[in-house]
C-alpha positions in Angstrom: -12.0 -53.2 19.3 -13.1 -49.6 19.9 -15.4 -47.8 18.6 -14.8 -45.3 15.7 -16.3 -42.5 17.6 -14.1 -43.0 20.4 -11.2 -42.9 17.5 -12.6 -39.8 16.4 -12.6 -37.8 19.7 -8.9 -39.6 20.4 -6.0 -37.5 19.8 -3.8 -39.6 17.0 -0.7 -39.3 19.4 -2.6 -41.5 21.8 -3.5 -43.9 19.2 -1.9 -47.3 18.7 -0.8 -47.9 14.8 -4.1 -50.7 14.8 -6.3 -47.9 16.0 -5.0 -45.8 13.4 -4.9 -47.9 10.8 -8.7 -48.8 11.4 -9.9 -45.4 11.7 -7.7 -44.8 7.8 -9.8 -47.6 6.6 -12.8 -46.0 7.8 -11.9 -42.7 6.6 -11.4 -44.5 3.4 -14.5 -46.0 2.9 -16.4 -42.6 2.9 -17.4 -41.0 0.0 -15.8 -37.2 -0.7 -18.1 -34.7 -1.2 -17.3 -32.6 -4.2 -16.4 -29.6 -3.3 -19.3 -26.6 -3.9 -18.1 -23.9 -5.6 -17.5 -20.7 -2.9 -20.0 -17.4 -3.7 -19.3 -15.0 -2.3 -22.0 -13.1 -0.8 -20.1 -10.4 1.2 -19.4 -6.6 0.5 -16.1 -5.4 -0.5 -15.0 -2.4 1.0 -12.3 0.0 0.4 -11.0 2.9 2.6 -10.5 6.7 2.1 -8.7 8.9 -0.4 -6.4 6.2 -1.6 -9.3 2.8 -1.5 -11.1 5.5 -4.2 -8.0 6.6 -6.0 -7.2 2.4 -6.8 -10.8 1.4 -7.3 -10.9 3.9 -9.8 -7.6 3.7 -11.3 -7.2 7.3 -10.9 -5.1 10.1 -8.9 -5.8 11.4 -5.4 -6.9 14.3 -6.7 -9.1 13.3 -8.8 -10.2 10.6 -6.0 -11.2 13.8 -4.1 -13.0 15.4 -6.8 -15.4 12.3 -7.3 -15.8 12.4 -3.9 -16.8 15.2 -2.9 -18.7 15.4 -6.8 -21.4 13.9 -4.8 -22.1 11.1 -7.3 -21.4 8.3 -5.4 -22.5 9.5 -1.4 -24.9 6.7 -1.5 -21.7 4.6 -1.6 -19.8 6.6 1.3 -20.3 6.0 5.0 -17.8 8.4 6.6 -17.3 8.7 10.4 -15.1 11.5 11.4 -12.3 11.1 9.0 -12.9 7.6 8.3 -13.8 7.0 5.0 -16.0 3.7 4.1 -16.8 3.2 0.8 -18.8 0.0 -0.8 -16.8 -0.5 -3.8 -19.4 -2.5 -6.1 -22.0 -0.1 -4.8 -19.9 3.3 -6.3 -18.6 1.5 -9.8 -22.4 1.3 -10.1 -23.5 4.5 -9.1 -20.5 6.1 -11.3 -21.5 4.3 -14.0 -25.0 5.9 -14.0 -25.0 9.3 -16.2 -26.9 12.1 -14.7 -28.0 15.8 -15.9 -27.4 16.9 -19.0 -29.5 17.0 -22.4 -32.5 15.4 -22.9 
């Protein structure tokens, strides 16, 4: 008999049906893990004009008007004409109500 790390590094086209069957049964035998529920961690991103207009729900225009409003520069990394913006980061940042009364 082989060994099930041999099995393991062995292509199954090479195998014979007894190697293959052992190394099922062996499979078999293992405990699942359960399967961890994915965070994710990452940023999302969305890019120029149009990323603003559809995280926004709103027009190009008016894409351009927030924009270049200033209220969400913090948000905005642009190089050149590329426009980067952290989308979580300017929901927030739009959210937030400046100026006005006191």
């Amino acid at each position: 008999m082989t060994n099930i790390q041999e099995l393991l590094s062995k292509p199954v086209w090479q195998m014979t049906g007894e190697e293959f069957i052992m190394l099922s049964r062996h499979a078999s035998g293992q405990t699942e893990a359960q399967p961890q529920p994915v965070t994710d961690t990452s940023r999302k991103y969305v890019y120029g004009i149009l990323g603003i207009a559809k995280l926004f729900g709103c027009s190009l225009p008016t894409a351009n008007r927030i924009k270049k409003s200033g209220k969400i520069d913090k948000a905005i990394t642009q190089i050149g004409r590329k426009i980067i913006v952290d989308a979580e980061l300017a929901l927030e940042l739009a959210g937030k109500k400046t100026g006005g009364r006191k």
